[in-house]
C-alpha positions as CSV (number, residue, x, y, z in Angstrom):
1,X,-8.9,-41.3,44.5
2,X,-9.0,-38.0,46.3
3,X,-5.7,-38.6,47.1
4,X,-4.8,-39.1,43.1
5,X,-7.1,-36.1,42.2
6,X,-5.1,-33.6,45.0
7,X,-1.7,-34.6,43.1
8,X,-3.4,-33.9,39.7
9,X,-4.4,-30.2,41.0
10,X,-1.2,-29.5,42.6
11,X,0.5,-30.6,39.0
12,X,-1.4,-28.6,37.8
13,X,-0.9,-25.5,39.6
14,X,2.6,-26.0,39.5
15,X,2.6,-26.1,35.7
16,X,0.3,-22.8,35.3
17,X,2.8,-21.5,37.8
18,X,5.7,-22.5,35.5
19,X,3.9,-20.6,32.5
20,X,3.2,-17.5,34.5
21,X,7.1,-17.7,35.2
22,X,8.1,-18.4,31.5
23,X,5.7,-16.0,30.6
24,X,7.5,-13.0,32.6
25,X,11.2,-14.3,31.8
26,X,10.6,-13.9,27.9
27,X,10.3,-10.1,28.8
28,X,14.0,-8.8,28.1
29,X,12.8,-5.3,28.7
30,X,12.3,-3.4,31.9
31,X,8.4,-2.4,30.9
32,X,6.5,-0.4,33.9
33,X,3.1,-0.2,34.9
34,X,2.4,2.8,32.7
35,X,0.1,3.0,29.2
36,X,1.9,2.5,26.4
37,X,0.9,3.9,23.2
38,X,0.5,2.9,20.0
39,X,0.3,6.3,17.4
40,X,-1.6,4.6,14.9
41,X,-4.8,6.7,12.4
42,X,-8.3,7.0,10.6
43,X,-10.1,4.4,12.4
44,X,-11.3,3.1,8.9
45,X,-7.4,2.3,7.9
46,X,-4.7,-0.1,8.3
47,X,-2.9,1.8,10.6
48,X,-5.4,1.8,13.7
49,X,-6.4,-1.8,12.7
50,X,-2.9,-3.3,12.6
51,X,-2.0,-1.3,15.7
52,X,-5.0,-2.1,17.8
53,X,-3.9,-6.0,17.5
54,X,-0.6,-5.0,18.1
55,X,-1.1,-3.4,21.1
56,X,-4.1,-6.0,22.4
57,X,-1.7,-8.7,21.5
58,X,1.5,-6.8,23.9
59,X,-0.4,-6.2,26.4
60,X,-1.6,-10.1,26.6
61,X,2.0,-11.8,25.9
62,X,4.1,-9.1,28.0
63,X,1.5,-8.3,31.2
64,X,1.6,-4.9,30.5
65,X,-1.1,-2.1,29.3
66,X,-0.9,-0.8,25.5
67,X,-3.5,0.9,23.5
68,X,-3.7,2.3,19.9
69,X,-4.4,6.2,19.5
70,X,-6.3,7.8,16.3
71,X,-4.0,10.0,14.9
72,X,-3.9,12.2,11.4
73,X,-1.2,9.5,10.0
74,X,2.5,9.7,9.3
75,X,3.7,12.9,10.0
76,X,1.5,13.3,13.9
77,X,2.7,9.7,14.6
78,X,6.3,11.0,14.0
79,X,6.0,13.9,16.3
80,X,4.1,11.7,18.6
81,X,6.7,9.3,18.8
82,X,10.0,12.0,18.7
83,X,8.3,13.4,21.8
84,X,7.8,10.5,23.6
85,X,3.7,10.6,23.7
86,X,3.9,7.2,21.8
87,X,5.8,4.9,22.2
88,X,5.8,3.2,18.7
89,X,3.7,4.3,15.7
90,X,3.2,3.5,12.3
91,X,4.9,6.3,9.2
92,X,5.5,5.8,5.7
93,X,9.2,5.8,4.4
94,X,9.5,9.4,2.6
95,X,7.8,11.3,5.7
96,X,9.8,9.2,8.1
97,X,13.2,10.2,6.0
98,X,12.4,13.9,6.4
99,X,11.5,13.6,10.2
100,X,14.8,11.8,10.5
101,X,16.6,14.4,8.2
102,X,14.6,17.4,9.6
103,X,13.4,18.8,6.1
104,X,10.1,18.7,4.6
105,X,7.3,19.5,6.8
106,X,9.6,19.1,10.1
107,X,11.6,22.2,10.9
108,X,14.1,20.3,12.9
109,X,15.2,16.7,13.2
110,X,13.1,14.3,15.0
111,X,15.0,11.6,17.0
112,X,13.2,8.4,15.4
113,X,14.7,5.4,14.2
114,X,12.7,2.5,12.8
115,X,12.1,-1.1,13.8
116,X,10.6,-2.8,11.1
117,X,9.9,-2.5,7.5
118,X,6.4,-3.5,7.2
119,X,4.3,-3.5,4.2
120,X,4.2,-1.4,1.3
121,X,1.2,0.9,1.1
122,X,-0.5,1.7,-1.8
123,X,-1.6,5.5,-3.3
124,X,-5.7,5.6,-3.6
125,X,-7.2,8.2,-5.6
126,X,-10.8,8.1,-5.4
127,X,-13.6,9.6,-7.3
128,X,-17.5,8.9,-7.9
129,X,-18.3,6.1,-10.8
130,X,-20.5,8.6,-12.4
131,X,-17.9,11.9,-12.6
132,X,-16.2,12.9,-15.4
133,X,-12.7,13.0,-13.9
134,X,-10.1,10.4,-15.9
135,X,-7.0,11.7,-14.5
136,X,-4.6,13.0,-12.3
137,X,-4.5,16.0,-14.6
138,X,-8.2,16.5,-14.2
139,X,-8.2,17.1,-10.9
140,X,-7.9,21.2,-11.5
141,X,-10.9,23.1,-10.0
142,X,-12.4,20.0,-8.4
143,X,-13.1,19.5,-5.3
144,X,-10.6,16.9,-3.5
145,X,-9.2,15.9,-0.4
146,X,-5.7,15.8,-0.6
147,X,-5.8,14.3,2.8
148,X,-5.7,15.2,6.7
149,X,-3.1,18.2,8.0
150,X,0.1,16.1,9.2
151,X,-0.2,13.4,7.3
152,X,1.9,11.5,5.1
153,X,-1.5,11.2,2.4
154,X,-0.9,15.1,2.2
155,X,3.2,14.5,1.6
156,X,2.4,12.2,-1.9
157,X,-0.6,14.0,-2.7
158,X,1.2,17.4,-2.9
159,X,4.2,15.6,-4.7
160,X,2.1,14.1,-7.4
161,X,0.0,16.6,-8.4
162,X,3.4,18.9,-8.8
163,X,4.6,15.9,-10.8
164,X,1.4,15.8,-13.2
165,X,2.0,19.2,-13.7
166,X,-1.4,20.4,-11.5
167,X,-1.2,23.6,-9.3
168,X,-2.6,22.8,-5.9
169,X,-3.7,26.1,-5.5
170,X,-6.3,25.4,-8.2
171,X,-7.8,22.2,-6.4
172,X,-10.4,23.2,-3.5
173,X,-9.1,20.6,-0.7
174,X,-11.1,20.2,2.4
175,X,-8.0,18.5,4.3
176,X,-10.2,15.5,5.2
177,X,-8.9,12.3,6.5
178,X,-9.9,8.9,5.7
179,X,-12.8,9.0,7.9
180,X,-14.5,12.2,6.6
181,X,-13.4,11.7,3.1
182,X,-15.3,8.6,2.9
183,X,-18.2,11.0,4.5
184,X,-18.2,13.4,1.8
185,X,-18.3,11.1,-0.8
186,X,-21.2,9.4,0.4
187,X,-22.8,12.5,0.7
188,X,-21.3,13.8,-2.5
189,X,-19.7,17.2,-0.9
190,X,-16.3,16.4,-2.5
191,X,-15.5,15.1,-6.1
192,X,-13.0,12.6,-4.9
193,X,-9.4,11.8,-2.2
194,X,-6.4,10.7,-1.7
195,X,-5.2,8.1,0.4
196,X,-2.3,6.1,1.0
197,X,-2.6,2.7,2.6
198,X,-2.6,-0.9,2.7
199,X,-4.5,-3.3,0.4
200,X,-7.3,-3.9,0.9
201,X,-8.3,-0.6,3.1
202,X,-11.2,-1.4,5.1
203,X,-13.0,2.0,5.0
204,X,-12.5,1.8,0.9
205,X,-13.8,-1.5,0.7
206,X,-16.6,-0.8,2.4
207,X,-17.4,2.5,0.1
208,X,-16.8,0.5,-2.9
209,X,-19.4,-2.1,-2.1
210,X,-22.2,0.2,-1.1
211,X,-21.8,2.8,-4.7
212,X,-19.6,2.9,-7.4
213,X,-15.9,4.0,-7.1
214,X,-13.1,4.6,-9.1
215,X,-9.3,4.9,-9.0
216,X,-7.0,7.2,-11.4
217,X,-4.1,6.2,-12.4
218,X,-0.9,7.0,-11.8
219,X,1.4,7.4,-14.8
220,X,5.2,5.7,-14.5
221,X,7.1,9.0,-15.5
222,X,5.2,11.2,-12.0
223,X,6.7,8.0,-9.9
224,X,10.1,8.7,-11.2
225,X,9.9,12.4,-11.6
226,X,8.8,12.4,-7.8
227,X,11.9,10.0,-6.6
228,X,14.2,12.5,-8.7
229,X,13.4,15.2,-6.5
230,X,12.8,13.6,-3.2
231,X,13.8,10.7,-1.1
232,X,13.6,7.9,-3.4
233,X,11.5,6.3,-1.3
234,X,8.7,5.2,-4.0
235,X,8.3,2.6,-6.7
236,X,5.6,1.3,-9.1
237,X,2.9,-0.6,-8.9
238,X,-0.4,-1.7,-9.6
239,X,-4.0,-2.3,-7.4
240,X,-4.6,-5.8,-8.4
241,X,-7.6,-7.0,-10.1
242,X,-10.8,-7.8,-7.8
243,X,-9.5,-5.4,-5.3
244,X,-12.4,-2.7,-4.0
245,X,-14.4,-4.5,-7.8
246,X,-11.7,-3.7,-10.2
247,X,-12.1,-5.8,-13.5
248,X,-8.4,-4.7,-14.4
249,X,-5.0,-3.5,-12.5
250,X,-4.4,-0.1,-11.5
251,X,-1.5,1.9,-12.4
252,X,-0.4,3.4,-9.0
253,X,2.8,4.1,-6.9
254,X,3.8,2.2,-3.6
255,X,5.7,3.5,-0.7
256,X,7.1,1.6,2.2
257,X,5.5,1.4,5.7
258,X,7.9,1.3,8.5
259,X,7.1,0.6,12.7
260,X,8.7,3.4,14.2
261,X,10.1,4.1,17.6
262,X,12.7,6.9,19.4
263,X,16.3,6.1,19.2
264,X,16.1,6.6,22.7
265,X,14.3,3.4,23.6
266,X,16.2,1.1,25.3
267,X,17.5,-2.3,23.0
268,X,15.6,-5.0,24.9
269,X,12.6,-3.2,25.1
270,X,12.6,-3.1,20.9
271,X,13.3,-7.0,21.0
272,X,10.1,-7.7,23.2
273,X,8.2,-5.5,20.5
274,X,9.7,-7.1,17.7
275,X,9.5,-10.7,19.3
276,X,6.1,-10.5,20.1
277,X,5.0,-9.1,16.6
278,X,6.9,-11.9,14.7
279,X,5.6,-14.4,16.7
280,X,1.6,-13.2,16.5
281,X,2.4,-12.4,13.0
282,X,-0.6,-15.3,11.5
283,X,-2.8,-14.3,14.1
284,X,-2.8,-10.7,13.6
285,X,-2.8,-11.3,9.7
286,X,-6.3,-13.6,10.1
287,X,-8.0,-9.7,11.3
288,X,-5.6,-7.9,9.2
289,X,-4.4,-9.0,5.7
290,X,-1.2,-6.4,5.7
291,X,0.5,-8.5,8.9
292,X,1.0,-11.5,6.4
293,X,3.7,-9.7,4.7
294,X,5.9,-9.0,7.7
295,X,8.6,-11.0,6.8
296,X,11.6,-10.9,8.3
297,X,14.2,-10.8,5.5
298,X,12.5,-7.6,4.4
299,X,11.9,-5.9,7.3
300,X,15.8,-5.2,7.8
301,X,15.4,-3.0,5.0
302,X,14.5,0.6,6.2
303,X,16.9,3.0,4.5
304,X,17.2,6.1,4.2
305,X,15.8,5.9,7.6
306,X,18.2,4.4,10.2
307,X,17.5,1.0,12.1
308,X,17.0,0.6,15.7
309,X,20.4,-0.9,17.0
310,X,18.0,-3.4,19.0
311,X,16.4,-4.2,15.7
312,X,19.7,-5.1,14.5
313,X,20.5,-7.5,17.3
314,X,17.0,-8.8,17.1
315,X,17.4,-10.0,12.8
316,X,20.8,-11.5,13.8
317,X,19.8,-13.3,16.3
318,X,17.4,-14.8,13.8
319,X,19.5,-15.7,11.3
320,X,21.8,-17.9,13.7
């Protein structure tokens, strides 16, 4: 018997040791024993969720150490990321376009390239249940955060407002992010924000089911009038019934949400990313709902911003 029971625990060891060996051979990339970073955002959005089980779920599959950073959103993830003080980070299309380009709020081009088309996120304009404010074109001399310096939330807030016809200069905007938007409106220092995120945002949830909330619309005609005069990067669409208590759909505008990196990082170290994200893809989506729709027939889609020539070798090897 102790014989039996010794050749039990050394077949045993050997297969853990087998794992640990499979484990560390999956890894194409040469990954050091550095901190990775994820450039993720508000705390209360999808952003820092997503990338916090991102990074906890690398660090586990790949033996290494990554970790999600609160940023102001798009545009500081972008810089973060051209730099090199993240290694990946989360943008939406239009600001990731003008990084790439070098217009818009970037004075020169940044070198990013993107990995992954993600999920489409959703514009959120938010005001008190009780306030008098129906519209878009209401919005002139009230108080409202047109969201956080540097971030993408500020990029489609401006870009609407000029496309409902409403001079920012006569809207009293605190620059709040998610976090401290949500603040004032508890509080009721600020008549309503902006955001732009996934569906459903956990910070908005939570605010509608503690007062009432609602959300403006967003007229078809400012969607197209906006893609006429930028990067095309929007389309139409609606917050769906039952989402943050809504009793009917939304009129609103989506923009895409890409995974970002620099063009500099090296191809296998973009496959281990991508790899380890399409594989953890149900898991992740059980915490967060926006990981479900990763899918990887969509995600090759990334335009106008370029894709990640690992990226590329990564979706073909899937299709064979």
């Amino acid at each position: 018997m102790r014989a039996t029971g010794r050749r039990v625990a050394a077949g045993v060891l050997t297969v853990i040791a087998m794992l640990a060996m499979s484990a560390c051979a999956s890894r194409a990339g040469e990954w050091t024993d550095q901190t990775y970073t994820i450039a993720g955002g508000s705390p209360t959005g999808v952003y820092y969720d997503y990338g916090g089980r991102i990074a906890d779920t690398m660090s586990e599959a790949l033996d290494i150490t990554m970790q999600v950073e609160q940023t102001a959103g798009s545009l500081d993830n972008l810089r973060r990321v051209g730099t090199g003080e993240a290694l990946l980070g989360f943008a939406q299309a239009d600001a990731a376009a003008d990084a790439e380009m070098g217009t818009g709020a970037f004075d020169e081009a940044l070198p990013i390239v993107a990995i992954a088309r993600l999920y489409d996120e959703y514009l959120h304009v938010v005001v008190r249940g009780d306030s008098d404010i129906d519209s878009i074109t209401d919005l002139a001399g009230a108080t409202v955060s047109l969201g956080a310096r540097d971030s993408g939330v500020n990029v489609i807030a401006t870009r609407v407002l000029d496309a409902a016809g409403v001079d920012i200069d006569t809207v009293d905007d605190p620059q709040l992010g998610l976090s401290d938007s949500i603040g004032a409106m508890r509080s009721g220092s600020i008549d309503g924000f902006f955001w732009v995120g996934g569906l459903p945002t956990p910070g908005i949830e939570e605010l509608a089911a503690t007062q009432p909330v609602r959300l403006l619309p967003i007229e078809r005609t400012w969607v197209t009038a906006v893609n006429e005069r930028y990067a095309n990067a929007y389309r139409t669409a609606d917050l769906p019934v039952g989402t943050y208590g809504l009793t009917e759909s939304a009129p609103t505008m989506a923009v895409p949400n890409y995974l970002i990196t620099a063009s500099s990082t090296p191809d296998a170290v973009v496959r281990d990313v991508l790899s380890t994200l399409f594989d953890a893809r149900q898991r992740i989506a059980t915490q967060v709902p926006a990981a479900a729709l990763l899918d990887r027939r969509q995600a090759i889609f990334t335009s106008p911003v370029d894709l990640h020539p690992g990226a590329v070798g990564f979706y073909r090897g899937m299709r064979e």
